[in-house]
C-alpha positions as CSV (number, residue, x, y, z in Angstrom):
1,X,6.0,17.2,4.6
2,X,3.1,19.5,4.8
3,X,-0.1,18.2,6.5
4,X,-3.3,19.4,5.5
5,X,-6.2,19.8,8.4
6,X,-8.6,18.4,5.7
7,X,-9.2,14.5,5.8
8,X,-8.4,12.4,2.3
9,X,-9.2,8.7,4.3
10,X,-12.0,8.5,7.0
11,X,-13.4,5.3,8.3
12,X,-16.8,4.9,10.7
13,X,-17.8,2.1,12.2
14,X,-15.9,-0.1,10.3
15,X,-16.2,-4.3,10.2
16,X,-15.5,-7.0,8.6
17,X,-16.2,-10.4,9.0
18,X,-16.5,-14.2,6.3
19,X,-18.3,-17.2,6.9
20,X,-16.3,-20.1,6.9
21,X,-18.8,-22.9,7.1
22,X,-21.8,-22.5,9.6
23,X,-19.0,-20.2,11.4
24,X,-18.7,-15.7,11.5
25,X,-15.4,-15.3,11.3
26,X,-14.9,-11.6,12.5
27,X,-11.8,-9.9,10.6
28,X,-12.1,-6.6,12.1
29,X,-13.9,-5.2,15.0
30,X,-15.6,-1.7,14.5
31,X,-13.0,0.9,14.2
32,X,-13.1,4.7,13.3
33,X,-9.9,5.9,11.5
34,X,-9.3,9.5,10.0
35,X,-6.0,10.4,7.5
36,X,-5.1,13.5,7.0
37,X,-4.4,14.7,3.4
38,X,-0.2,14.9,3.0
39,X,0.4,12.8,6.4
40,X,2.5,9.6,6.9
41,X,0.8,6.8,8.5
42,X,1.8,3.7,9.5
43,X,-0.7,0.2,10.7
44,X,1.7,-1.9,12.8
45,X,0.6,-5.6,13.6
46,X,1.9,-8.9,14.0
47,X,0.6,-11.7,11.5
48,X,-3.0,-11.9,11.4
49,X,-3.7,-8.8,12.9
50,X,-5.7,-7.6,10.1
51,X,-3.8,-5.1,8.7
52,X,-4.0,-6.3,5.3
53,X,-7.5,-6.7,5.6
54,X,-7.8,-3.5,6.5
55,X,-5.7,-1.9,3.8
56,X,-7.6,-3.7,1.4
57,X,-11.0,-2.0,2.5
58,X,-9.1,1.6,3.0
59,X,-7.7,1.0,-1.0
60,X,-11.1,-0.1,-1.8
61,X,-10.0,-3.5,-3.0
62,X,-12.6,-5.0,-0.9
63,X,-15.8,-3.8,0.8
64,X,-16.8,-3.8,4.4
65,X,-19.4,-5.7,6.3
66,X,-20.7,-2.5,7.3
67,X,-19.2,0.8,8.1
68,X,-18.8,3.7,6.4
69,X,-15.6,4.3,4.4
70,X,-14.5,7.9,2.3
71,X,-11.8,8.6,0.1
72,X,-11.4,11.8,-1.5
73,X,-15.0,12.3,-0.2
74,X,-16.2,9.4,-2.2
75,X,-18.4,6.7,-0.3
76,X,-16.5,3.2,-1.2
77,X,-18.8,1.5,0.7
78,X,-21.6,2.5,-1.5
79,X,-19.4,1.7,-4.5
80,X,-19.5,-1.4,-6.9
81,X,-16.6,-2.5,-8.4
82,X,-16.3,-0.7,-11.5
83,X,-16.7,2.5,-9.6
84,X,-14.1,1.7,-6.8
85,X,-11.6,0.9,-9.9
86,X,-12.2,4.0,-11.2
87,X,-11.7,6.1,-7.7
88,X,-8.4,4.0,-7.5
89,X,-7.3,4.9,-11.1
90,X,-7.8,8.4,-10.4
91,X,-6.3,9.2,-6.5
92,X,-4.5,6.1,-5.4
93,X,-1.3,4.6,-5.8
94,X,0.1,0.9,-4.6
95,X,3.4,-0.8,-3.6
96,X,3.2,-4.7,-2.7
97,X,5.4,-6.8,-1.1
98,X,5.1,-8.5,-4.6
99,X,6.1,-6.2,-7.6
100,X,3.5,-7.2,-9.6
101,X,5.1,-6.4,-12.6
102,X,4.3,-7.3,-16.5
103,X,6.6,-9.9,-17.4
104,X,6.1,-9.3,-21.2
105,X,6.7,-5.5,-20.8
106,X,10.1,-3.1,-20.2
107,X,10.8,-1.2,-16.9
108,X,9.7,1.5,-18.6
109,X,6.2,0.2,-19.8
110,X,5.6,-1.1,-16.9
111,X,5.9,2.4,-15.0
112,X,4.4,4.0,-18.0
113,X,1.0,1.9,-17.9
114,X,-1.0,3.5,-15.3
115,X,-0.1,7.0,-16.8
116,X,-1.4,6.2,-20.3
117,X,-4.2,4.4,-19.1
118,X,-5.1,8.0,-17.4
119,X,-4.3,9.5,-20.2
120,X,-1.4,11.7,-19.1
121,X,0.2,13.3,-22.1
122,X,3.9,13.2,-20.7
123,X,3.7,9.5,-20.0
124,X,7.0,8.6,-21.1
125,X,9.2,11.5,-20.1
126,X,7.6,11.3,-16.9
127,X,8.7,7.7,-16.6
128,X,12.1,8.3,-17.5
129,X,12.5,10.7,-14.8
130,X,11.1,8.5,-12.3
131,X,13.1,5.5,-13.1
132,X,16.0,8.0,-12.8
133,X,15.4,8.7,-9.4
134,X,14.9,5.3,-8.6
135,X,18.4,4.5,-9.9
136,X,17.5,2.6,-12.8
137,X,17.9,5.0,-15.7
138,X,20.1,2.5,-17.1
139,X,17.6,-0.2,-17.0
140,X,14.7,1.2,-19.2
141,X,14.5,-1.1,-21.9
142,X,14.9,-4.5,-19.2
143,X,12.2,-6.9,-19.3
144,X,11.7,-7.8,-15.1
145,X,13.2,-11.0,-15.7
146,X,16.4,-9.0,-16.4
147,X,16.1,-7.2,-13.3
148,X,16.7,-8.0,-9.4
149,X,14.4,-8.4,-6.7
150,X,15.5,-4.0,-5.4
151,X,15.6,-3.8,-9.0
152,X,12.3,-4.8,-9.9
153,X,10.8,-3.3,-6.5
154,X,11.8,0.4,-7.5
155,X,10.4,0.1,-10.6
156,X,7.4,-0.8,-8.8
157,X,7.8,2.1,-6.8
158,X,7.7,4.6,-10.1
159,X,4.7,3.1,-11.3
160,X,3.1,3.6,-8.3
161,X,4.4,7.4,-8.1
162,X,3.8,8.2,-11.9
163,X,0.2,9.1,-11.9
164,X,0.8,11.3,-9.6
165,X,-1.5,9.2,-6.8
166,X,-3.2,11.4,-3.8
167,X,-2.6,8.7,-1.7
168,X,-0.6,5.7,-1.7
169,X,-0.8,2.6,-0.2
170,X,2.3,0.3,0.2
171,X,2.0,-3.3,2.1
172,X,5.1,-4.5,3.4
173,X,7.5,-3.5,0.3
174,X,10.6,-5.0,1.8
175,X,9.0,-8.2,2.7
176,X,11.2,-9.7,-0.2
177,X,14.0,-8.2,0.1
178,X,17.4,-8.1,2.2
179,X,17.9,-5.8,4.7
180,X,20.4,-3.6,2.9
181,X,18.3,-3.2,0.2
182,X,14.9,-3.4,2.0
183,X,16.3,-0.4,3.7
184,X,17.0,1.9,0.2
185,X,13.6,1.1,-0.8
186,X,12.6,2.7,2.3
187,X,14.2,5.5,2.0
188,X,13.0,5.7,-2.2
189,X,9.4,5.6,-0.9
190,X,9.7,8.1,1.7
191,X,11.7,10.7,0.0
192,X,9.3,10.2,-3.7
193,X,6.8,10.2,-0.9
194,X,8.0,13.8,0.1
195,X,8.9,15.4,-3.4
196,X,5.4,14.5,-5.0
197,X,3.4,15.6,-1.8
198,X,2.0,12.2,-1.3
199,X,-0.5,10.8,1.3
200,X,0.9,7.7,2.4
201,X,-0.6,4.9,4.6
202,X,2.0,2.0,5.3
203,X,1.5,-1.4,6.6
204,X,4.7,-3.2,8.3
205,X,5.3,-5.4,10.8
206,X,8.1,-3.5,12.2
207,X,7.6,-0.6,15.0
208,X,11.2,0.9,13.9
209,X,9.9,1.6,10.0
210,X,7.1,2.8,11.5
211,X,8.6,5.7,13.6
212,X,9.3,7.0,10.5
213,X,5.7,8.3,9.6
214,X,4.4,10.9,11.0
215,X,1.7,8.7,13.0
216,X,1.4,5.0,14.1
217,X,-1.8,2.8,14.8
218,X,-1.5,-1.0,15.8
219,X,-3.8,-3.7,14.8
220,X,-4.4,-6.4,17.1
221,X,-7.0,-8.9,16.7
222,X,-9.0,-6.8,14.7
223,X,-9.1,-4.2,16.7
224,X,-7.4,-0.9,16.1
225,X,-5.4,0.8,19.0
226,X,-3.7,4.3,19.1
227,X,-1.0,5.3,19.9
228,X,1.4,2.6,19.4
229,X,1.5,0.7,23.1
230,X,5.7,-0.4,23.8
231,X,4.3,-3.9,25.3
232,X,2.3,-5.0,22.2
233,X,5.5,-3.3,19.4
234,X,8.2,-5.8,21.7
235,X,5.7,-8.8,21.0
236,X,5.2,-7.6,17.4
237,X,8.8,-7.4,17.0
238,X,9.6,-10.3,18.6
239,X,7.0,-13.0,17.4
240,X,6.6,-12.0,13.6
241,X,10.0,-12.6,11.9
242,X,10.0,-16.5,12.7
243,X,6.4,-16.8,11.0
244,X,6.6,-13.8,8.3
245,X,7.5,-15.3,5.6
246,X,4.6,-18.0,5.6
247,X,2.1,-15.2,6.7
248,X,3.1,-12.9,4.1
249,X,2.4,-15.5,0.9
250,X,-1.0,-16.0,2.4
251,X,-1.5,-12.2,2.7
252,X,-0.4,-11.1,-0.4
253,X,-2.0,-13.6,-2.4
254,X,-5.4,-12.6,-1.1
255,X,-4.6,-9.4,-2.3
256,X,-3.1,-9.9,-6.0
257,X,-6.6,-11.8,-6.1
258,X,-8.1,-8.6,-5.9
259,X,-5.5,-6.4,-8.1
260,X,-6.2,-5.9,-11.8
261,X,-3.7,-3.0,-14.3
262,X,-6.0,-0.4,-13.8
263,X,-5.3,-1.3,-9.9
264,X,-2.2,-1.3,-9.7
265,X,-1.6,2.5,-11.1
């Protein structure tokens, strides 16, 4: 994929830290990240790492303690909700370990929802052809409960495509799924993430789907570290698997929290 020199994701300074109680609990130490518009990027971390945390800041799902963060040369951090919804209707595109789909809606509305809520005029041809490429053009008119866990997954990855997003965001997508078809999500992601000329920044636990982006950074207690170090990817690879599957409930429902429609497109 081509990489532009021009930046579509910087971060300055960045922090964040909750009170629990008469306690700071610091989340993420100051960190200074820059993404290049049309690059691959992957955040690497064991369980509480703050990777999520961090992707939800980048995506503008949450705001920082302080720190300065730019998307598409727009200040988040400056940004109140309403206005951060709208800079992620516009430029940004999502893929959750949870597919987040409409129960009461077709594959095909779901994909379709975040085009006609931005008013694109080929909405449904363009979901079609998504859904086709995803392997599912057979499966238009099923209702999620209908579909598989891969199943429901691509379809999750056409909606997030179908806008036509400037950057995407995915949080372990194959955290659900079994290896064999963890793996051909992957590979959908990465080769939609080529065709449409995507940005995409990708959070994973594991150092070998990382290698395929074009650049790696680790989190590790809140602090950000690059390039990827061997020592701390053998302990990531090593101590996350036993506890992933608690850790990753906890994650993701932090952010659903945080996700409305007009997020998810």
């Amino acid at each position: 994929m081509h990489v532009n020199s021009e930046s579509i994701l910087s971060v300055k300074d960045l922090t964040k830290s909750v009170q629990v109680e008469d306690k700071t609990l610091v989340l993420l130490q100051p960190l200074n990240l820059t993404v290049a518009a049309g690059e691959s990027i992957a955040i690497v971390g064991s369980s509480g790492s703050g990777k999520t945390t961090l992707l939800s800041i980048l995506a503008g799902l949450d705001l920082p303690s302080s720190g300065q963060v730019y998307l598409k040369n727009q200040p988040l951090h400056q940004f109140n909700e309403e206005q951060r919804s709208q800079v992620r209707a516009q430029h940004v595109g999502f893929i959750f370990q949870q597919f987040l789909l409409i129960n009461s809606l077709t594959a095909l509305e779901n994909v379709m929802l975040p085009a006609e809520l931005a008013n694109m005029p080929d909405a449904q041809a363009r979901g079609e052809a998504l859904l086709a490429q995803v392997g599912l053009a057979d499966r238009l008119e099923h209702y999620p409960s209908q579909l598989s866990g891969g199943e429901q997954q691509r379809v999750a990855i056409a909606r997030a495509f179908i806008a036509k997003p400037d950057i995407l965001f995915a949080d372990e997508p194959t955290g659900n799924l079994d290896s064999k078809t963890g793996q051909h999500i992957i590979d959908l992601i990465f080769d939609l993430n080529v065709k449409e000329g995507t940005t995409l920044v990708l959070v994973t636990h594991d150092a070998k789907l990382a290698a395929r982006c074009q650049r790696q950074v680790e989190m590790d207690s809140g602090a950000l570290t690059e390039p990827l170090t061997e020592s701390l990817t053998e302990a990531t690879l090593a101590g996350t698997d036993e506890n992933q599957a608690d850790s990753q409930t906890t994650r993701h429902d932090d952010l659903e929290s945080k996700t409305s429609v007009s997020q998810v497109g």
